[in-house]
N, C-alpha and C positions, 0 to 999 in steps of 0.2 A: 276735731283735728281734720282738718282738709286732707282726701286724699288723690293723688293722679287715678285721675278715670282711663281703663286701658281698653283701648281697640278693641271692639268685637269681632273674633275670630268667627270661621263659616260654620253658619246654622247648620243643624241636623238637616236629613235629607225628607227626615219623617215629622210631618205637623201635626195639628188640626186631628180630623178623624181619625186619620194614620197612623198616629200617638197614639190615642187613647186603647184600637185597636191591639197594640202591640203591648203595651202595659197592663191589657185585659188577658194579655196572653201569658206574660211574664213569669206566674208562677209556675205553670204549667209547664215550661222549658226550663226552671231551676231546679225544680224536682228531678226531670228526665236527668238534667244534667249532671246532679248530686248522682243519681242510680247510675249512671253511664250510658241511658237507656233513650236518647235525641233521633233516632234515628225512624222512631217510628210514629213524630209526634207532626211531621212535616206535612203530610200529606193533607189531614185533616182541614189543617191551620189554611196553608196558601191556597186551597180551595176557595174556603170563605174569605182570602181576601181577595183574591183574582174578582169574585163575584161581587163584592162589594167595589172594588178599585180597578174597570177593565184595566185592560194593557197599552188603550191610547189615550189614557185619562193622564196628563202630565202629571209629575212626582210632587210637585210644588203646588197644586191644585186641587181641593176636595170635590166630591159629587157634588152638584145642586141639581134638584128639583126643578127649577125654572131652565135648566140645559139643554135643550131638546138634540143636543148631538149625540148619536149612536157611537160610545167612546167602546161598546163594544164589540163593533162590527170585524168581524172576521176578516183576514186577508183576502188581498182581491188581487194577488199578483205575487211571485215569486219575491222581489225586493221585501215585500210587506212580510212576508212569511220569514224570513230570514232578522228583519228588524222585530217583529214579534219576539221569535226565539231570545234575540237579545236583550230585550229590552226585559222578559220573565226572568231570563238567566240572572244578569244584574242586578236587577231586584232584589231577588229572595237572596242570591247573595249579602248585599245589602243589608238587609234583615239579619241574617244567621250573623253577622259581624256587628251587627246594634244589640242583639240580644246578646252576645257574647262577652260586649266591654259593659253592658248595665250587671250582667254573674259577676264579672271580677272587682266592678268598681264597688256592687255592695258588697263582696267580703273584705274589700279594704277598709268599710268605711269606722269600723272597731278594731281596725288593726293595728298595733302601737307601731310596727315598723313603717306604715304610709309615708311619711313623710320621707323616712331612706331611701324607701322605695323608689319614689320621684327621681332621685338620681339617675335611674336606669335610662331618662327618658330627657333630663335636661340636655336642653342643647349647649353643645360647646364654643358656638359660636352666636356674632347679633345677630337680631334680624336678617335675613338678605333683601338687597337693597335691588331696587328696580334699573332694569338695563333704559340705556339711552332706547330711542327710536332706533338709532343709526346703528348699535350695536344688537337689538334683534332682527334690523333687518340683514344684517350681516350673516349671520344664522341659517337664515331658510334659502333654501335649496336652491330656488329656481335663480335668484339674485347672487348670492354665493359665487355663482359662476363666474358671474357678469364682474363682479369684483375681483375676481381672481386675474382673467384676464386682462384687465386695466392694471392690477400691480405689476404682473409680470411684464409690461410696455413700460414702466415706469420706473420698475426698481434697478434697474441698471447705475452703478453708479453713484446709489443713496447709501449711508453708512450704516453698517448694520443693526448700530442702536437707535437709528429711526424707521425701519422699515414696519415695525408696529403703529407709529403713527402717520405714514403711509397710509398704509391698510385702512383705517382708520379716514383719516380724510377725502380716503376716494369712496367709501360707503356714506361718508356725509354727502359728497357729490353730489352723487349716483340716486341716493335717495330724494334728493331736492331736484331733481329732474323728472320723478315717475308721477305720476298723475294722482291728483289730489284722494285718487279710492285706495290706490297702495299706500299712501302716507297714512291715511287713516287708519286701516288695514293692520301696518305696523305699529301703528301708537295700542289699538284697543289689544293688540298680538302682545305686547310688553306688559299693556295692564294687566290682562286676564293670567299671563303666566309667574309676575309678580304674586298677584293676589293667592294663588294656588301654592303656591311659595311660603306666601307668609300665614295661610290658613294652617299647612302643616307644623312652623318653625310656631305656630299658638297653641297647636293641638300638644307639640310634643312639650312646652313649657307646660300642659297643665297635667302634666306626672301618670296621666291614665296609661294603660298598658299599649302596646301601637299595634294598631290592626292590621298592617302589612311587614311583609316579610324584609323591607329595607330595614323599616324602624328595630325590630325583631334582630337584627343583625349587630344592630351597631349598641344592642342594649347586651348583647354579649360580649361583644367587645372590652366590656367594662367590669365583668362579670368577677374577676379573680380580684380586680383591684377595690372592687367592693363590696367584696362576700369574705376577703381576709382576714380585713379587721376584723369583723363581726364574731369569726371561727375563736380568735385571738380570743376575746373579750367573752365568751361562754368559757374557753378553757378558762382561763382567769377567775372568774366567778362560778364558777362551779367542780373544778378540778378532775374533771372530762377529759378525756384523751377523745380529740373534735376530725370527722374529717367527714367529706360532703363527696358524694357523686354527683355527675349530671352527663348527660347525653342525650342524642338524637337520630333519628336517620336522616342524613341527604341522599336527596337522587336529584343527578344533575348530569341530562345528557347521555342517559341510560346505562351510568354507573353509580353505583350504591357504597356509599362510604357510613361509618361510623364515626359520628363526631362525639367522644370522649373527655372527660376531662376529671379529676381530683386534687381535690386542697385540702391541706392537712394543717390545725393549729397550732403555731409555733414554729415553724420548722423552717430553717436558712439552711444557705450551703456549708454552714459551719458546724450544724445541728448533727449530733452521733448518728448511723446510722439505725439503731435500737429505739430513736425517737423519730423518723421516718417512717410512715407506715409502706411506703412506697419501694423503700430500700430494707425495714426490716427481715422482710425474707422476700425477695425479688419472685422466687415460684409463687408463692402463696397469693402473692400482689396480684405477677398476672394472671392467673388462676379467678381470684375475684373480680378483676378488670373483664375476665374473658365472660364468665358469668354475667355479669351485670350489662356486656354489650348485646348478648344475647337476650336478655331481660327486654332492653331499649328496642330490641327489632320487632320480638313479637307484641310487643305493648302498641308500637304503632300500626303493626299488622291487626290489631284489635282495633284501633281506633278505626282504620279504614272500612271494619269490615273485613276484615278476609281470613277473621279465624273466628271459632267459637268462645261463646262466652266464659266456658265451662274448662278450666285447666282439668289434663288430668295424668293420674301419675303415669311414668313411662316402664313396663311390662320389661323385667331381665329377659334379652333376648337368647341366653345360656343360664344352663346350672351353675358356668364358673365361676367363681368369688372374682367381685370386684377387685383388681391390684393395681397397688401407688407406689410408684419407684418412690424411694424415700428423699426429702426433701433435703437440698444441702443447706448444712448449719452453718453461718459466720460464727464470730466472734461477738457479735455485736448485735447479734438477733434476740428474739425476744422470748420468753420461758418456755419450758417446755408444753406446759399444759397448753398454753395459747395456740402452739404448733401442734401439737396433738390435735388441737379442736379444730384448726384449720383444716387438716389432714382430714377429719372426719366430714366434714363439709364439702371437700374437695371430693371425697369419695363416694358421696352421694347424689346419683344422676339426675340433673336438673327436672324439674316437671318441662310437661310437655302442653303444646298448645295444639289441636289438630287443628290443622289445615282445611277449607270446605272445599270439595270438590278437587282434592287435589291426589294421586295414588302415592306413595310412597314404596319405594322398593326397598327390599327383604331387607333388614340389616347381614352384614360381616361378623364371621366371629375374630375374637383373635387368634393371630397363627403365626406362621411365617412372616418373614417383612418382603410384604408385595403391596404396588398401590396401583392394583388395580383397581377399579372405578368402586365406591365405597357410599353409605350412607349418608347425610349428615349430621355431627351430631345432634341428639336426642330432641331438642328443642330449636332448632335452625329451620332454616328450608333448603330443599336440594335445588338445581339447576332448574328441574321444570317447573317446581310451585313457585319462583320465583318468577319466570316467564309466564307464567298462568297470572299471577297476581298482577305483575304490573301489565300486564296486556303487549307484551313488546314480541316484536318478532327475533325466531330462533338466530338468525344471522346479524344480530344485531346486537344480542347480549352475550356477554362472555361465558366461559366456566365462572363457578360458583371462586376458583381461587386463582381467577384474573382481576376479580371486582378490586379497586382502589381503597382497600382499607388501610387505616392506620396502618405501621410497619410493627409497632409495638402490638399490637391484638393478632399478626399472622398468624407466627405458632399458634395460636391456639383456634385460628379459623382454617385455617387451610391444613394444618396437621397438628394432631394434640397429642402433645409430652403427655398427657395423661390417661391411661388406657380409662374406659367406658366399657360396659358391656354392651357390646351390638355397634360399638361403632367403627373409629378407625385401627388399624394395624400398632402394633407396638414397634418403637424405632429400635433399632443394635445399638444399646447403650452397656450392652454388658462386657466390664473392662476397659471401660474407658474411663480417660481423667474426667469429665465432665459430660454430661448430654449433649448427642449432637446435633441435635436441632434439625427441622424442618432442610432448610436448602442440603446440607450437606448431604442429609438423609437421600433424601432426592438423585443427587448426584453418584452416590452409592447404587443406588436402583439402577441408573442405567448403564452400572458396568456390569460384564456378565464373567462367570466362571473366575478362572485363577485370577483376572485382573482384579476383577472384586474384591475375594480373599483377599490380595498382594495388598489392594491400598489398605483394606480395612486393618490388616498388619500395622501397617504404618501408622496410624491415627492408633492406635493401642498402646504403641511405644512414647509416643508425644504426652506431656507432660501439659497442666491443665493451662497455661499461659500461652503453649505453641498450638492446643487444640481451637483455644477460644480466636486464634488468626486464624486459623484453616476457615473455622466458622464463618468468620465474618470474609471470608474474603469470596465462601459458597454464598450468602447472602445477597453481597455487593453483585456478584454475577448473577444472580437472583433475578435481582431489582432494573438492573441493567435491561435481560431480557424481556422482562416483563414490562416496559417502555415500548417495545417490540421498535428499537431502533436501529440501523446498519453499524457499523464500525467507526464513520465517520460523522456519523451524527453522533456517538458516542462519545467522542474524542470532544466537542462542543460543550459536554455537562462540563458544570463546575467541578464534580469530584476528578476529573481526572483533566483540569487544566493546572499547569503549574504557576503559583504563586509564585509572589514577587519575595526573592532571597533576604532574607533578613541580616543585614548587616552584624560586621564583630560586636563584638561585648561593649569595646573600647569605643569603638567609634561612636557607637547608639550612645555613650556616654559622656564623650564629647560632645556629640550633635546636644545632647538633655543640657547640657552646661552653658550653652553656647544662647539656648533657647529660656532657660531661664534668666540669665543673667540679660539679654534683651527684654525681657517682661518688668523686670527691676527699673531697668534705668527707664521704661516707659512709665510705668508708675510715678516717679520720682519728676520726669519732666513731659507732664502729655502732648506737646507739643512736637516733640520730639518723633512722635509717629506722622505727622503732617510735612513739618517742614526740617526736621537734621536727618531725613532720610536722602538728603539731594549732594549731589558729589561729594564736597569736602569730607563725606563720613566714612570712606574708606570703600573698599573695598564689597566689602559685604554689605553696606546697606546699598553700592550700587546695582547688586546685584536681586535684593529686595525690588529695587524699584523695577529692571527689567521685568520681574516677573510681575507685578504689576500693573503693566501695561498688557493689556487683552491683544496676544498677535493675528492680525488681518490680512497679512501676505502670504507667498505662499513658503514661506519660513514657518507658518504655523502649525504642521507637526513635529518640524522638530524642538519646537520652543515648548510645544506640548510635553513630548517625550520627556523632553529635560526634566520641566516642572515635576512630570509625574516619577520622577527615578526615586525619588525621595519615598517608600516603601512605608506602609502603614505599622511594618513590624518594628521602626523603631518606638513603639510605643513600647512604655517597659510591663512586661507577661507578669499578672496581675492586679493591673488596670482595670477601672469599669471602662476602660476605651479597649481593650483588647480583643473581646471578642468582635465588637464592630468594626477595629483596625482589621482582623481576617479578613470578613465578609468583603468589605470591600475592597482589597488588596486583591482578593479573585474575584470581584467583580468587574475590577481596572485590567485585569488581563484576559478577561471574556472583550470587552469593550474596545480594545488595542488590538483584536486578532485579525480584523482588517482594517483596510486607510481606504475613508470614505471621505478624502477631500479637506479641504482648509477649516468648512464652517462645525466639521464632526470632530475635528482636532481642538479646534478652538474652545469648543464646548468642554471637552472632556479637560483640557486645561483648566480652566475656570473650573470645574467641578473640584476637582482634585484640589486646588489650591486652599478653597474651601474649607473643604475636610480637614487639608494637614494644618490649615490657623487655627482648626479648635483642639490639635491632637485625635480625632478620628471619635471623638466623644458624641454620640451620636443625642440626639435631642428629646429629652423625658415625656413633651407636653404632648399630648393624646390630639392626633387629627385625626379626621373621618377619612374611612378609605370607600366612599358611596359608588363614588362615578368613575371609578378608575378600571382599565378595562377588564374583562374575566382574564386575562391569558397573564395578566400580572398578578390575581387573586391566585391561580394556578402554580403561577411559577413561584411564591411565597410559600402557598400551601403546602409543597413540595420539598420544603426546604431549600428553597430553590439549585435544586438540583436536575431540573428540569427547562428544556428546550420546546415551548410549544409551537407547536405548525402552524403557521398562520396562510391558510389557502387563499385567503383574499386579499392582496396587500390595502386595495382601496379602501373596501370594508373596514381592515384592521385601521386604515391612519383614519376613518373618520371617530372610530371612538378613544382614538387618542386625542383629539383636537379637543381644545373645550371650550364654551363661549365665552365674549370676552367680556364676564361682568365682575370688570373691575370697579375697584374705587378710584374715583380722580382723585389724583392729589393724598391718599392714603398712603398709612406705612405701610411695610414690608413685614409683620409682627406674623400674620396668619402666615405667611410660606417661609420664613426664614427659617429652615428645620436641617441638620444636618443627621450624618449615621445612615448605616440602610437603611431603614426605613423612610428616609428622605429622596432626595432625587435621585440617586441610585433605582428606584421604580421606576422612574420618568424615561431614566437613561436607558436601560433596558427594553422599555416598550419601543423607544425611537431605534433603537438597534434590531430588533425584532421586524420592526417593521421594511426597517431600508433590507436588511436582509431576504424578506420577499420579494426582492422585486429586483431587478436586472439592472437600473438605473434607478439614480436619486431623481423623488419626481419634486416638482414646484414645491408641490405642501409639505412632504417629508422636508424638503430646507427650509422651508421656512419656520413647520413646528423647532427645527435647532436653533435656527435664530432669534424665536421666542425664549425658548429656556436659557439663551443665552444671555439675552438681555434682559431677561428677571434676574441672573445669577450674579451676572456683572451690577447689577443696580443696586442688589441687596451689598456685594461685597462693598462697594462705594459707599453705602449706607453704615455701613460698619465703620470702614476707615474714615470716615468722616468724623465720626463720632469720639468723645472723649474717656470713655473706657476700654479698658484694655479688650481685645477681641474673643472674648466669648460668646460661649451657645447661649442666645436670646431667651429662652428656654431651658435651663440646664435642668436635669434629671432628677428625679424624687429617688430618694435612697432605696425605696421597693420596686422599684421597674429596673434594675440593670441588664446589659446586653446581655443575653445567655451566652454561655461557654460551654464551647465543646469537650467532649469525655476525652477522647482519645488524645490527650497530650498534649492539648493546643493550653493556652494561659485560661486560670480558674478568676471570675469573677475576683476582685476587692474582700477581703476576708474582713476589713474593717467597716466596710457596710455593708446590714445584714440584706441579704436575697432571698427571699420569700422561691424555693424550691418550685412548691409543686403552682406558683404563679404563671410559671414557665408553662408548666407542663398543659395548662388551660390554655394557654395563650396560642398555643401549637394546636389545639384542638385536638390533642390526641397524637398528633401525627409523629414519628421521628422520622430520619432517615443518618443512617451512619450514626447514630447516638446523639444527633444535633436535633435541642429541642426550641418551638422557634418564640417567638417575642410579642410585644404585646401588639404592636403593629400591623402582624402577619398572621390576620384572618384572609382567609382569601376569596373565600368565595358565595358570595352574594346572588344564590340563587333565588329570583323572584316569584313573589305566586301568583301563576296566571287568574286566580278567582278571586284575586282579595281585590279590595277597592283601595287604589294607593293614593289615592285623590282625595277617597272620603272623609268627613271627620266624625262620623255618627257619635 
């Protein structure tokens, strides 16, 4: 049987002698690597191959004998010295990252799961396709300009849904007037960046693990929707009660977050909570969470180097007996004995890992409730072994409980409900309806004398439903400050702008009525969406057609406004559209709080119009969030409850801009996505953006009238079309929008929601009880040593 012969993707970096070298070495780094023990194996190794392979012997070229070039000659000048360094650095880089994917690739090679496995790494999209000439010279820098300023002489006057191919034909121009070495120039600049392109989009079809931290990213991304089934299917066959940690440290920008995450077999939002491991006893949970994140810290602190091999156990700092405020019981929790064993494990002080080189000061005993300055617990690092470890200067890094950790891991890093011997203070929990928590606590500390007393009166009398708002409302002020933002930049977050009022009962029932029974008679005559929308149809569909029509004068924010009065709440509370209808209901009134002109209005019209055709149903099918800017990874991460500063408006609009490699003549299938997760990002970064900056500049309108005209194209794509207007993409029954705790509409009770999918998907994070979605990884920190090019 004949088969398609497929494209060779890019050779190894290492041939010929260089091979064999490295596979004489092989064992010898699997071993180290089994023990954990690489660190001392280096030295030896790139000795011998520096001296067999100098530093100016190309990578693609072995020694010969008949060479009489001195590839080993020392620098002869500062440049050379500098490219040396480089060129070793990369190298053995290089190396450590070939020997690394031949460990994993051979323990895959008997491993039943390989082929699941490969999902983490297929790509979701074709090929990518090579840009014109015309569109990478568009691209670089120096030309960029030169086309900018020719649009702008030009565009006066052109309609908005040609001003992309404008752009466009004056880079064809422009480019057929430059001299025959640019034209060149550009074509080999297309190929080489093509080719680089499609050597990765080869590497990652052939399922191997990905050696840089993009790839590494986006295989998390994937992580709950393909580790769940799996949990399912061992419970099922084996009658295991299943549930999996994972974690990591980031450090990004000289803050240290905990990325988090657990999935539990079985379990929706319908599921008791006595089958929740997450909700059976909430203490216990994070208690084990808190553990385990501390686990993840020092593990990496061992990989680095920066602790001893040798755990050991952590010395009672007092005679006093360890005490556990006793755990509160539901209804719905799980035996006793199991709580009992939790309880004993909770009361047992982590081992410890020391620290090299680091002093630690004296532990605290317990006392009083005072927080003055305090140990960490037992297996952490304090403020300084932390600035010792990462090398960063003292003005540069925060307190130990300013660092950006999840909001769920707090209590237990920045103050622990749980007394320790030797560590932190015990909180004034005694007589109260429930624990009060970290912020409160705080809050308590800096009142003094009878005020103190008077409030702590107060919080004694409260009953545990009015404690747990006090709580949380010491938190939200918490978090607030901890932004370290003015009053008025505070009034900007989402938590504290007001959404759009959700109409009566009646009418959300009316409008439901109104809107099905047009679906019907579309169905029944599809034509009917093209051409009995046009006068003779009364009333309402003339008013369909109005909006319709994209406004381009300067009537266009109030055609805007109008469009958007139509509020995401009438979607009915219960919906897998409901929590997406929130989100973007206060995301429409962040985006409305100033008037930035006809083409910002116009935009957010078409946006909106969007959303309310699919009822606010946001779109299932997985797209890559690779190239989209950090400050949008941020404001996701966040819950997006975050306003980030953007000091360089230029800066920020070039990595919003993206190049233009489209398909000619192609559908609209890869971008037609609605829900937050969808243009709701776009929208936001271009508001962030103009927000920097005192005036709208060129590019800033013009990125609007890009997304403008992909939105009006796709919706033209739609209304052309003979099915009824739905999301191109509709949602798989295990990704629905998450819903908020505190009162807002619960998920679809009729399709099950996989819990703690959520709670991966957030990477740990909450903020206000809001856990976030599969979409809303944020942040795509790169590693500077890996080779994101290579494909070893």
């Amino acid at each position: 049987m004949a088969t398609t012969k497929k494209k060779p993707g890019k050779p190894s970096d290492f041939q010929g002698k260089r091979l064999d070298l490295l596979l004489d070495f092989y064992p010898t780094y699997a071993d180290a690597s089994q023990r954990g023990k690489t660190r001392g194996i280096w030295t030896d190794f790139f000795k011998k191959y520096w001296a067999k392979f100098p530093w100016r012997l190309p990578l693609t070229q072995d020694p010969d004998v008949n060479d009489a070039t001195d590839y080993a000659l020392k620098p002869q000048n500062p440049a050379e010295e500098e490219d040396q360094k480089k060129t070793i650095s990369g190298t053995e880089q290089k190396i450590k990252l070939w020997l690394g994917r031949q460990s994993r690739a051979s323990s895959m090679k008997d491993n039943p799961w390989q082929e699941w496995l490969t999902r983490f790494r297929t790509p979701s999209t074709s090929a990518p396709k090579k840009l014109a000439d015309y569109q990478y010279y568009m691209q670089r820098k120096p030309y960029k300009d030169k086309i900018t300023a020719l649009y702008e002489a030009r565009k006066s006057g052109v309609p908005g849904t040609q001003l992309m191919n404008l752009r466009a034909s004056i880079a064809r121009e422009l480019l057929a007037c430059e001299p025959q070495v640019v034209r060149d120039e550009m074509r080999v600049g297309a190929d080489n960046e093509h080719a680089a392109l499609l050597a990765k989009h080869e590497d990652a079809l052939s399922g191997l693990p990905a050696l840089d931290e993009e790839g590494l990213a986006e295989a998390r991304t994937r992580f709950s929707s393909l580790i769940q089934p799996l949990l399912d299917g061992l419970a099922a066959h084996t009658g295991y009660e299943v549930s999996i940690l994972a974690g990591r440290v980031k450090k990004t920008e000289g803050k240290l977050d905990i990325e988090s995450i657990s999935l539990h077999a079985g379990v929706s939002s319908t599921s008791p909570p006595a089958l929740d491991f997450s909700r059976a006893d909430p203490r216990v949970y994070g208690e084990v969470m808190r553990h385990y994140s501390r686990f993840v810290w020092t593990a990496n602190e061992f990989r680095l180097g920066h602790t001893t091999s040798t755990p050991e156990e952590s010395p009672p700092a007092t005679d006093t007996p360890t005490t556990v405020p006793p755990a509160p019981v539901e209804e719905s929790s799980s035996s006793s004995e199991a709580s009992a064993a939790a309880l004993q494990i909770s009361a047992t002080p982590p081992a410890q890992v020391a620290p090299s080189n680091v002093t630690i000061p004296n532990p605290l005993t317990t006392g009083s409730i005072s927080h003055a300055p305090a140990t960490a617990p037992s297996n952490t690092f304090s403020d300084a072994e932390i600035r010792a470890h990462l090398g960063l200067d003292t003005q540069l890094v925060p307190d130990f409980d300013e660092f950006d950790f999840p909001e769920h891991l707090m209590p237990g890093l920045a103050t622990n409900p749980l007394v320790l011997d030797g560590t932190l203070p015990a909180e004034p929990n005694d007589g109260f309806a429930v624990p009060l928590g970290p912020e409160l606590t705080m809050q308590l500390d800096a009142l003094v004398g009878d005020a103190r007393t008077k409030r702590m009166e107060e919080l004694r009398q409260l009953d545990a439903a009015a404690l747990e708002r006090e709580k949380n409302a010491a938190r939200n002020k918490y978090m607030l400050n901890s932004l370290g933002l003015g009053d008025a930049e505070k009034e900007t977050l989402w938590g504290g702008t007001k959404a759009v009022t959700a109409p009566t009962k009646r009418k959300a029932q009316s409008e439901g009525r109104k809107e099905d029974g047009k679906r019907r008679r579309k169905r029944r005559d599809p034509v009917m969406e093209s051409d009995g929308e046009e006068g003779e149809n009364g009333g309402e569909d003339e008013s369909e057609d109005e909006e319709d029509s994209v406004p381009t004068t300067s009537s266009a924010r109030a055609a805007a406004k109008q469009t958007m009065t139509r509020p995401a709440a009438v979607v009915k509370k219960g919906t897998q559209a409901a929590a997406s209808a929130e989100i973007l209901s206060t995301g429409q009134a962040f985006l409305t709080q100033k008037e930035y002109g006809d083409v910002w209005a116009t935009l957010l019209g078409v946006w909106w119009k969007r959303e309310a055709r699919v009822d606010f149903v946001g779109t299932g099918k997985s797209h890559s969030a690779k190239k989209r800017p950090k400050e949008v990874g941020d404001w996701v991460g966040r819950a997006r409850n975050h306003k980030p500063k953007i000091a360089n408006a230029e800066s920020f609009g070039e990595t919003c801009e993206r190049p233009l490699s489209r398909e000619a003549g192609g559908g609209w299938e890869t971008l037609d996505l609605y829900g937050h997760n969808a243009f709701l990002n776009v929208l936001m970064a271009l508001k962030w953006w103009r927000d920097a900056m005192s005036d709208a500049s060129p590019d800033w309108e013009d990125a609007v009238g890009d997304v403008t005209w992909a939105l009006s194209s796709m919706e033209r794509a739609v209304l052309d079309s003979e099915s009824p207007p739905t999301p191109t993409n509709p949602p798989p029954a295990e990704i629905q929008p998450p819903a908020r705790t505190n009162g807002s509409p619960k998920p679809n009770a009729e399709i099950p929601e996989i819990r703690e999918l959520q709670r991966e998907e957030g990477v740990g994070r909450t903020v206000g009880g809001y856990v976030l979605s599969q979409e809303e990884l944020d942040e795509m920190e790169a590693d500077s040593q890996a080779d994101l090019d290579g494909n070893e």
